[in-house]
Every structure is written in structure tokens, then in C-alpha cells.
N, C-alpha and C positions, 0 to 999 in steps of 0.2 A: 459209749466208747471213750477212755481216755486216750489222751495223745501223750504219748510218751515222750515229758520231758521232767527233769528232775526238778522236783522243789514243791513249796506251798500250794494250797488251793487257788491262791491270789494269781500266782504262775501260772498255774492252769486255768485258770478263767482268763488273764489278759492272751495267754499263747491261742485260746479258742476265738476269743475276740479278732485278736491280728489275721487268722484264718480268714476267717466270713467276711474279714476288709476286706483281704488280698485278693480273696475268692471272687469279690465285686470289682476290683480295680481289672482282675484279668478279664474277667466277662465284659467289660465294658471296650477293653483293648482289642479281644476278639469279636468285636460286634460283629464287624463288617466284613464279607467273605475273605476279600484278599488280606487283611493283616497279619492271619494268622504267619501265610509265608513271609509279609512284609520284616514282621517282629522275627522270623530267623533269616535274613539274609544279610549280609555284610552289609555296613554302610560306605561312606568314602573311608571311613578311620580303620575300614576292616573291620569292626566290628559290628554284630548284631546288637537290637534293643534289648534282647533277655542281657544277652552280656554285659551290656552296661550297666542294667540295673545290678547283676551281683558285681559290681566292683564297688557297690554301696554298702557303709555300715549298717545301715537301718534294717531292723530285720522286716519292715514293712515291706521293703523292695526285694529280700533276697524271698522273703514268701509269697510273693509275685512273681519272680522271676523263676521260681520253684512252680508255680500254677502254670505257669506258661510253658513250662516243659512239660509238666505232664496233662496239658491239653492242646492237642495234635488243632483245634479248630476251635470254633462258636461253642458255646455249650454254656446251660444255665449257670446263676452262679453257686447254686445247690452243689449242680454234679464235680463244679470244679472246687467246691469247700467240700464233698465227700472224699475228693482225689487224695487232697491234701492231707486231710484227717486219718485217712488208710496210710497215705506216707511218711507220717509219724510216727503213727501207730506201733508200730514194731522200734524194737530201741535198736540203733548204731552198732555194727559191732566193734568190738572195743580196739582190734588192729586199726578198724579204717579211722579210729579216732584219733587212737595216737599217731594216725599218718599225718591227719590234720595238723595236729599242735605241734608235730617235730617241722613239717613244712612251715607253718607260721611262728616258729624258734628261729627257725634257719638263720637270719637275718636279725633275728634282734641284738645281738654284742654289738652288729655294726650299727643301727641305725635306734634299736630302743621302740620304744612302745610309741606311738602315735599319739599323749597326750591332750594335746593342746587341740589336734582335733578333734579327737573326743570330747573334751570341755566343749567346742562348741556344739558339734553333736548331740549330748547332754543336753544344754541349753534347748536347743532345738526342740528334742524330745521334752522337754519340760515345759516349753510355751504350750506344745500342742495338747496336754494333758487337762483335762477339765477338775474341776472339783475345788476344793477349799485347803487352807492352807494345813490343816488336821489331816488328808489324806494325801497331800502330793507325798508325804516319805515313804509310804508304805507304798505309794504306785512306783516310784523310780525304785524303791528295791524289789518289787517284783519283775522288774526292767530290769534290772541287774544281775538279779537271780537269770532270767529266760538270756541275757547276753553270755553268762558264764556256763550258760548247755549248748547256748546256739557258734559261740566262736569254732567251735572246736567240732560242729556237727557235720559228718558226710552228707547228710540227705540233703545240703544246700549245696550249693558250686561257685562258693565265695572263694576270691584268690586270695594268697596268703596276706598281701597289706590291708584288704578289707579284713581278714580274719583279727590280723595284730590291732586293730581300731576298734571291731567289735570289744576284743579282749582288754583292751585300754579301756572301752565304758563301763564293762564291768569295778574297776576301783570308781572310776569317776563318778560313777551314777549309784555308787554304795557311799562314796566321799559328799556326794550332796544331798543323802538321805540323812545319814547322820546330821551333817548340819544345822537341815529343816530342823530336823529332831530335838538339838541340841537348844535352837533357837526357840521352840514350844515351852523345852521346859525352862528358859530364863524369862520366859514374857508371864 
């Protein structure tokens, strides 16, 4: 079954990868009977844990917090990376998209793209990334690629400043692939 997101095979092997994490991270959240209602109920701030997590750029957390809505309880982390993979599966339709990216436009004249958080963001995701200096460019552009399908995707319940941040990784995480690249071929 692919999952339906645009781009490389590279994209689609890290977006399958982030699945079967997220799918772990949720199964590990819902061990225990009661958290499932735990993880939806308000906290002092008003908000619930799923919704915290999507106020994150990482799309590690918003397909977590995506697993977690579509599992009502405990559940292998099999059944809750099949959820996921059904829930991609089918592509966006293209109104509810363009809802996305006119809601996360709304606001950019005023305030502009979230750069500088994204750089660290970037960063972030760059320490966490394994491998040699020959393939971190091609991992952050396949990062790049999967943030320029996921900013703007319904199937997630990112709010629009997480959305503008994702959408800021996108250049950011294409800006420090070149780079890498740049620096390969003068060495």
C-alpha cells in the first residue's frame, strides 16, 4: 500500500518510517487504561496532550497526535501504524487544502514566515538524523519534500502558526541541503 504523499521514493520511505515511529510513540502513550481519556481531557492551560502536540512543527508529533485521534484506546503499534497508513492513503481533497494554506496565508503580510524558528527546528532535525556526511543532503531534502505536502495537509490538525513553521522548513531544510551539497563538492 502506498501512502499517499507527493515526491521521491526517499519521501516515501522516510514518511513510512515516521509512521511505524509515531505508531510506537502512540502505543507506548496508550499503554495504560486510563490515558487514553488522560491524553483527551483539558489540562490547567485548557488544552489537551493530542493538542499540544499538533501545535508542533515536527511532523513526528503532528503523526502522533494524528495516531492518537484515530485510536480511541490501547492498541498494538501494528494496528495503530495500519490506522495511519489507511489515513493517508487516500490523497487530500484539493478544497480542504487550499483551506489550509489560505488559513496559514491569513497572517503572513502581518507577521511573515517563522524563519529563525525553523532554522532551529532544522538544526534539530539535522542532529537527530544518523548517517554520514554524503547523505545527510539528500535526508533533509527528503524532509523538505515530506514538509512541503505535510504544511498544507487536512489529514493533520496543525494550527495555522504550526502550519507557517512547517512551511518555513520547507526553504530552510532545502537551504541546508544545498549547502551540505555545495560544501561536498569544494572538499
Amino acid at each position: 500500500m502506498e501512502i499517499y504523499v507527493k515526491g521521491a521514493q526517499q519521501q516515501q520511505v522516510l514518511f513510512s518510517h515516521l509512521i511505524k515511529a509515531a505508531a510506537r510513540r502512540a502505543c507506548s502513550m496508550l499503554a495504560l487504561p486510563h490515558e487514553a481519556a488522560r491524553l483527551r481531557s483539558p489540562a490547567d492551560d485548557g488544552m489537551t496532550a493530542i493538542e499540544r502536540l499538533e501545535l508542533s512543527p515536527l511532523a513526528e508529533d503532528q503523526l502522533v497526535a494524528t495516531a492518537l485521534r484515530l485510536s480511541p484506546s490501547a492498541a498494538p503499534a501494528k494496528a495503530i501504524a495500519d490506522a495511519l497508513q489507511r489515513h493517508f492513503t487516500t490523497p487530500p481533497g484539493w478544497l480542504a487544502v487550499e483551506a489550509q494554506r489560505r488559513a496559514a496565508w491569513s497572517d503572513l503580510a502581518g507577521r511573515g514566515l517563522p524563519l529563525e524558528r525553523a532554522a532551529q527546528t532544522a538544526a534539530g532535525i539535522e542532529k537527530q538524523l544518523n548517517g554520514g556526511e554524503a547523505e545527510m543532503p539528500a535526508k533533509l531534502r527528503a524532509y523538505a519534500d515530506l514538509y512541503s505536502d505535510l504544511w498544507c495537509d487536512p489529514r493533520i490538525a496543525a494550527p495555522a502558526p504550526a502550519r507557517r513553521e512547517m512551511l518555513a522548513l520547507v526553504s530552510v531544510l532545502h537551504g541546508r541541503s544545498a549547502s551540505l551539497e555545495g560544501k561536498e563538492k569544494t572538499s
